[in-house]
C-alpha positions in Angstrom: 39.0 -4.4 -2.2 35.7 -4.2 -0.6 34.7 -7.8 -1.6 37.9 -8.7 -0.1 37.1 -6.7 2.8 33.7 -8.6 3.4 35.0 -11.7 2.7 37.8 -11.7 4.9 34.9 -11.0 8.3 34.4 -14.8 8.4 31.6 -15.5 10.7 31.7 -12.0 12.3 28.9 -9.3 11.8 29.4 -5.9 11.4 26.8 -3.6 13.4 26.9 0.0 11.5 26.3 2.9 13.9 25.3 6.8 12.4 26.4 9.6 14.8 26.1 13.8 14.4 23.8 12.6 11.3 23.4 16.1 9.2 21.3 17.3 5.8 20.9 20.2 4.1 18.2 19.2 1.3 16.9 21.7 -1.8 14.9 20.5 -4.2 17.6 20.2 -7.0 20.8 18.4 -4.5 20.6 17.2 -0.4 23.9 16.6 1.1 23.9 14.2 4.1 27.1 13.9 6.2 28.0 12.0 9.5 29.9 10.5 11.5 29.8 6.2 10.9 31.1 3.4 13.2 32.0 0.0 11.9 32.0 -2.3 15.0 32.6 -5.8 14.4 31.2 -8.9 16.7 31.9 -12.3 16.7 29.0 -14.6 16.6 28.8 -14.5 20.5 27.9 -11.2 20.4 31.3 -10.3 21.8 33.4 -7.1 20.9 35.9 -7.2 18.4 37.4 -4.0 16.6 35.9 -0.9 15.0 36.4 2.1 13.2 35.0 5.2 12.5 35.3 6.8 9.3 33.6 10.1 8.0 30.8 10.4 5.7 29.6 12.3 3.1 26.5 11.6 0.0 25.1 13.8 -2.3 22.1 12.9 -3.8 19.9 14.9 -6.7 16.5 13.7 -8.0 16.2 11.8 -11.0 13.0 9.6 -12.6 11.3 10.4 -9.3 13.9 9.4 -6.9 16.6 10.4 -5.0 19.9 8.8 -6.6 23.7 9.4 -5.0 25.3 11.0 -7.3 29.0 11.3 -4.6 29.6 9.4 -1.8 33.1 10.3 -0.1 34.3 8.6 2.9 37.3 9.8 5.1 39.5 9.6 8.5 41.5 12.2 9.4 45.2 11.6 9.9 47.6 13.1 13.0 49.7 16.3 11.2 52.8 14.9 12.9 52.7 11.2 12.3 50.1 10.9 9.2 48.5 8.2 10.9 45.0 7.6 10.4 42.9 8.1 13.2 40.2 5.4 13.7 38.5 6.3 16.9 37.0 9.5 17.9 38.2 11.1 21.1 34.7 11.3 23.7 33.2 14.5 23.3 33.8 17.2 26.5 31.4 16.4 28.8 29.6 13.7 27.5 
């Protein structure tokens, strides 16, 4: 699915964006979660689509280096509909 994904973007690029970026790190396990943006452009530079989608790794040491050991990705859906949302509402007051 991913390949298909990828291969479907043509000559778009995709510009990956981190938000609310959060770790909690011990020296057995680090979780990292945030909030990432997948913002496609066509080779003009113009705007095309995007979506945001939550994230979630957790990573434990092994032969000297970090190593993911779960990665979980998610969007929330509407309780009434059970449509996914893709785009986060702007924050109050930003």
């Amino acid at each position: 699915m991913v390949t298909d994904w990828f291969g479907s973007l043509g000559d778009d690029r995709v510009v990956v964006t981190f938000k609310e970026v959060q770790t909690i790190v011990t020296p057995e396990l680090a979780v990292a979660y945030a909030f990432v943006t997948y913002q496609a452009e066509s080779p003009a530079g113009i705007f095309l689509r995007a979506l945001t989608n939550r994230m979630t790794l957790s990573l434990r040491p092994q032969q000297g280096a970090w190593k993911i050991v779960h990665e979980h990705t998610s969007a929330p859906a509407d309780f009434n509909t059970s449509k996914v949302i893709l785009q986060r509402k702007a924050a109050q007051g930003a």
